[in-house]
N, C-alpha and C positions, 0 to 999 in steps of 0.2 A: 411564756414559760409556765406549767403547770406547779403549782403549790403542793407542800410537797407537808402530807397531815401526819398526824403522831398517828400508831398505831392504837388500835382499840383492844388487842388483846396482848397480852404478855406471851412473848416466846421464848423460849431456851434454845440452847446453842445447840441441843442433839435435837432439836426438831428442826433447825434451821440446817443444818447438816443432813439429812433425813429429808428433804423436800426439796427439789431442785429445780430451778424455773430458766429457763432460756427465753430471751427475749431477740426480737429481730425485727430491723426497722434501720432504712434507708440514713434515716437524719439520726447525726449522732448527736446534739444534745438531745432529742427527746428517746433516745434510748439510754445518756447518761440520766433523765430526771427519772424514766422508770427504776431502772438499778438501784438509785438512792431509794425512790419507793418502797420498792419488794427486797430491800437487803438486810433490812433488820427481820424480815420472816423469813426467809428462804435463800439459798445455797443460788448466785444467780450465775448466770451466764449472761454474755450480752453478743450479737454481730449486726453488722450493716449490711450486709447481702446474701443472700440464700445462699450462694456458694461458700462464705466462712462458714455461716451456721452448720451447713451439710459437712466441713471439716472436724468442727468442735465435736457434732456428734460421732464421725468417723475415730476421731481421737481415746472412745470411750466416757463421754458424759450421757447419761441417761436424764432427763429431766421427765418429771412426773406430767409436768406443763409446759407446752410451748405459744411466747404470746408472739405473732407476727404478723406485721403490716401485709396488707396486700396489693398495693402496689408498689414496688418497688423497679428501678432500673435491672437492665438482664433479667433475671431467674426471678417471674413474679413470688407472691405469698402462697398462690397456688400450688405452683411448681414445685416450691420447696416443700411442702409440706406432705405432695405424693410421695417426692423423694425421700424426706424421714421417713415413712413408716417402714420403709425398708429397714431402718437400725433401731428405731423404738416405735413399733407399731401398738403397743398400750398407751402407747403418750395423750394424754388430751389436747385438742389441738385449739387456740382461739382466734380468729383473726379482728386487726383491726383495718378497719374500713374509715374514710373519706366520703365514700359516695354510694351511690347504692347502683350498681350495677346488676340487676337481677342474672344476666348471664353468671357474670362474676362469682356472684353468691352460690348458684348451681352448680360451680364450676367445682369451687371452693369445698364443696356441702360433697361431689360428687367424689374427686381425684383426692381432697388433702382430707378428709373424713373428720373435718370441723365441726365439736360441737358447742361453741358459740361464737359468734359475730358481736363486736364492738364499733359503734361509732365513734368516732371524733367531733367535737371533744367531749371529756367525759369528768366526772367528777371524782376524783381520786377514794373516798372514800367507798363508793360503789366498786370503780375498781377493784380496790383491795377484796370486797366482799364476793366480786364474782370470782377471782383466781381464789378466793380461798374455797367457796364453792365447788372450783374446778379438782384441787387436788380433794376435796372429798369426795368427788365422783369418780377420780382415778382410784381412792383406796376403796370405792364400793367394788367398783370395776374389776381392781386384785382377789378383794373378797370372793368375789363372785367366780373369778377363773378359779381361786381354789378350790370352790365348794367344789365346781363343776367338776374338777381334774380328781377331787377325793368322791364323787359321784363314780365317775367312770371307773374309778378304781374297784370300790366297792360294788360295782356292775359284770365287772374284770374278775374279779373273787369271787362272786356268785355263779355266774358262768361256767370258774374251774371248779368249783363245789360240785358242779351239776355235773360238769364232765365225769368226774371224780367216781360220783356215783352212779353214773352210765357204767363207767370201767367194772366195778365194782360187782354190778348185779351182772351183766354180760358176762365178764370176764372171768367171774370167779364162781358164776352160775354153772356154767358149761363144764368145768373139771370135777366139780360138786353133784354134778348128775350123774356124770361116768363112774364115780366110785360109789356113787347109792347105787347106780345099778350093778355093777361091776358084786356091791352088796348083796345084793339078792339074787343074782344069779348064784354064788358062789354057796349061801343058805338051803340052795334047795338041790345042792353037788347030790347026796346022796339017788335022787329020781335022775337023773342026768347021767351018773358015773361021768364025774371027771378022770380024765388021766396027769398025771405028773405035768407034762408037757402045758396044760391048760393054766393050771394055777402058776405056772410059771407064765405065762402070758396072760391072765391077770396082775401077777403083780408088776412087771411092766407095764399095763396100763394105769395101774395106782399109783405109782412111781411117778409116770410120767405126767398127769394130772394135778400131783400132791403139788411137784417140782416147778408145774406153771403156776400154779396158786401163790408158792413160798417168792418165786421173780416176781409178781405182781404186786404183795404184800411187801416186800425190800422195796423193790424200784419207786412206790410211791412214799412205804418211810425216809429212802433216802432225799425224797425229793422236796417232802417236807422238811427235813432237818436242814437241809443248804438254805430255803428260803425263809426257814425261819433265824437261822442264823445257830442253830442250837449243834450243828455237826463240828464236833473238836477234829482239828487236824494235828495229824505228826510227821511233820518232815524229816526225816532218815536220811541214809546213805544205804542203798539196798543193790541185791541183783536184779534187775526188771527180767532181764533172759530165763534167768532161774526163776523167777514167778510166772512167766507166760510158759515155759514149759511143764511147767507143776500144773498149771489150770488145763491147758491142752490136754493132758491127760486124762483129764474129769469130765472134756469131752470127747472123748475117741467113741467111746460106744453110741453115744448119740449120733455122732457124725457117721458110726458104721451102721443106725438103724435108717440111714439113707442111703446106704452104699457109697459114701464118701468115705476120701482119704484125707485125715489129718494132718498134715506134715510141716515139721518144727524144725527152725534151721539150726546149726551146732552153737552152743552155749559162747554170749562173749562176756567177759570177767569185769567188762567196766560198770562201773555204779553210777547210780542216778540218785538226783535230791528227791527223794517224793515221798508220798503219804502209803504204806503197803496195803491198807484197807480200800482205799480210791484205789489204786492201781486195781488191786484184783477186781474192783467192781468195771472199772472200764475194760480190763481184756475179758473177762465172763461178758460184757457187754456185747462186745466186739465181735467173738466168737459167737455168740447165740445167734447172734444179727448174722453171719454169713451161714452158719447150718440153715439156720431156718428158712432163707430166701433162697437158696443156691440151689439146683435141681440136681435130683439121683445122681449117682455116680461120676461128679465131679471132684475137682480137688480145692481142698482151702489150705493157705501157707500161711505160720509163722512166722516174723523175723526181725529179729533186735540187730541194729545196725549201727556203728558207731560211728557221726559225723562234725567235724572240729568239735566243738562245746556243747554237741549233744546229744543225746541217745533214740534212736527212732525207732517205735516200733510200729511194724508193718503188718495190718491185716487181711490178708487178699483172697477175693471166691473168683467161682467162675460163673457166677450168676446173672441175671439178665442184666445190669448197670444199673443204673440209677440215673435217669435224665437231668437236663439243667435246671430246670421249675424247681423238680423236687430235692434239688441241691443246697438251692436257694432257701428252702424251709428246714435240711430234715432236723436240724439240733433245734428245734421249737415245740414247746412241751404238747404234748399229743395231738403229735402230727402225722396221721399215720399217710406211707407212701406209694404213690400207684400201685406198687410192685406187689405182689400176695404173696405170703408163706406157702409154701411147695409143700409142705406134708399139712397142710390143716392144721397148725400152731398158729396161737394166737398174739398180736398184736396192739400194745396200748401206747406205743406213739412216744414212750418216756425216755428207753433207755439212750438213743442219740444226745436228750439234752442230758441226761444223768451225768452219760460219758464229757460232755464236752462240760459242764459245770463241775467236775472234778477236777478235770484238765486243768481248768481257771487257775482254781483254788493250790495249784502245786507250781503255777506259773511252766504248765505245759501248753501245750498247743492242737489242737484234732483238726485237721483236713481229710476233705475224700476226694479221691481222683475216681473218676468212671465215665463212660461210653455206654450208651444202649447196646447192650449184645455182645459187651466187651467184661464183664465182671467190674467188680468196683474194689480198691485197696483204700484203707482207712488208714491213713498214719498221725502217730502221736510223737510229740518230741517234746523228751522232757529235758531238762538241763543235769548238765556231765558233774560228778560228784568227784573232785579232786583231793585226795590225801592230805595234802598240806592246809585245806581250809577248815 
């Protein structure tokens, strides 16, 4: 029987709580004298067969350290030890050894991703010092996935900086040239003799330029304010039908400068919980995304629809669909999709996630049903706003 030494360091209970060691080993006294060992430092566990221990972890124990024999009957040290990393793959693993079987050891080093080997017998004192060794190489080990994970993040944030400012100069480059030039054509009206008709098609292009610029400037304020956390929400009881046909409205002329038809289906009176500022940004969302993809002289429909506890509304073109791939991505932030804008309007990939991080935030919901060559329908369903609540 192994002698069983006082500790060399003082521990407290939230660190012995805080550090949790599994042990596992064939012979139950020499798994009770480790226990007694490692119980005034650490939160133990103890099993006789790889199959308990594969239990215990199944149960939800996480141990920092696992100390386990390697031979054992059934389910070697080996064995068990592939099979943990399946529930706690940061675990540090150690085994003890009897004998030095080099397969073993490679076997061990290869499938249970052991980093260190113990003989028999050992001197308790050392013991202590390698498991305590071992959780301080589990908390470098943590350390280190976090740095990592706050690396990528900060690689992740850099990245949409960049993108940010791609969008930026592309984006708002291009509407910014049309009205300097749009400028100086219209400065030098007097050698040219404009007619009426002209500056009237001027300012339709100013207009429409200004109007890409001002979606580009919101879409990316509002995209910061959700991820910064700083966008105040107000949940209401409102009309959605009566909002989606007031905005339909603000696009009729847009949709007739493509030779599309607008159409809005008749008003229904039920109310919805939600925020009127999100809403209006998700049906201007909605609606831009079907003008803008859908080719000449097709139709786009409106339509707020009322089903058991909730309210849907329905945005449908006749556009060329939207394939599965690009289904799979399109609410992910500047994502832009095979599909191109039909009149030369530009796209920066944001308002899909806008629309669907609004959604969130009202405890709504956005799906898209579509078919290549079939048009594509966007529906939102927000929850039914009842009187009595």
């Amino acid at each position: 029987m192994l002698k069983i030494q006082a500790a060399s360091v003082e521990t407290t209970a939230n660190e012995i709580s805080d550090r949790r060691l599994l042990i596992v080993d064939d012979e139950p006294d020499l798994v009770k004298t480790l226990e007694l060992l490692f119980m005034t430092h650490y939160t133990v566990k103890t099993a006789t067969s790889g199959e308990e221990a594969l239990a215990i972890l199944a149960q939800g124990f996480i141990p920092q350290v696992i100390l386990a024999d390697q031979r054992m009957p059934g389910m070697s040290g080996t064995e068990f030890l592939a099979q943990s990393i399946g529930y706690v793959p940061q675990t540090v693993r150690v085994v003890l050894t009897g004998y030095t079987d080099v397969q073993d050891i490679t076997d061990s080093i290869n499938r249970g991703n052991v980093y260190r080997f113990l003989t028999k017998p050992w001197r308790n004192a050392d013991l202590l010092e390698i498991i305590r060794a071992c959780f301080d190489h589990f908390d470098l080990s943590e350390e280190k996935v976090a740095l990592t994970k706050t690396l990528e993040e900060l690689q992740a944030a850099n990245r949409e900086k960049s993108e940010i400012l791609d969008i930026i100069v592309h984006d708002l480059k291009n509407p910014l040239n049309a009205i300097i030039g749009i400028g100086d054509i219209i400065q030098s009206g007097e050698e040219l003799s404009f007619q009426h008709e002209d500056y009237r098609k001027f300012g339709r292009e100013i207009t429409n330029a200004t109007s890409r610029m001002s979606n580009l400037i919101r879409n990316l304020l509002n995209m910061h304010a959700l991820e910064s956390g700083n966008l105040e929400i107000n949940i209401i009881p409102f009309n959605l039908s009566a909002l989606a046909e007031l905005i339909a409205a603000n696009f009729r002329l847009r949709a007739e400068a493509k030779q599309m038809t607008l159409q809005v289906t008749e008003q229904i009176q039920d109310m919805i919980w939600g925020d009127e500022v999100f809403c209006h940004h998700i049906v201007e969302n909605l609606l831009s995304n079907a003008i803008k993809y859908s080719l000449p002289a097709t139709n786009i429909w409106v339509e707020t629809v009322r089903k058991d506890d909730c309210i849907c509304l329905f945005v449908r073109d006749e556009g060329p669909g939207i394939s599965s791939e690009d289904q799979a991505r399109m609410f992910q932030k500047f994502t832009r999709l095979s599909a191109a804008p039909t009149g030369g309007e530009d796209s920066t990939g944001l308002g899909l996630s806008i629309v669907k991080k609004f959604a969130e935030k009202m405890n709504a919901s956005v799906r898209c049903e579509s078919e290549l060559g079939k048009g594509s329908t966007f529906i939102v369903t927000f929850p039914l706003y009842h009187e009595h609540e």
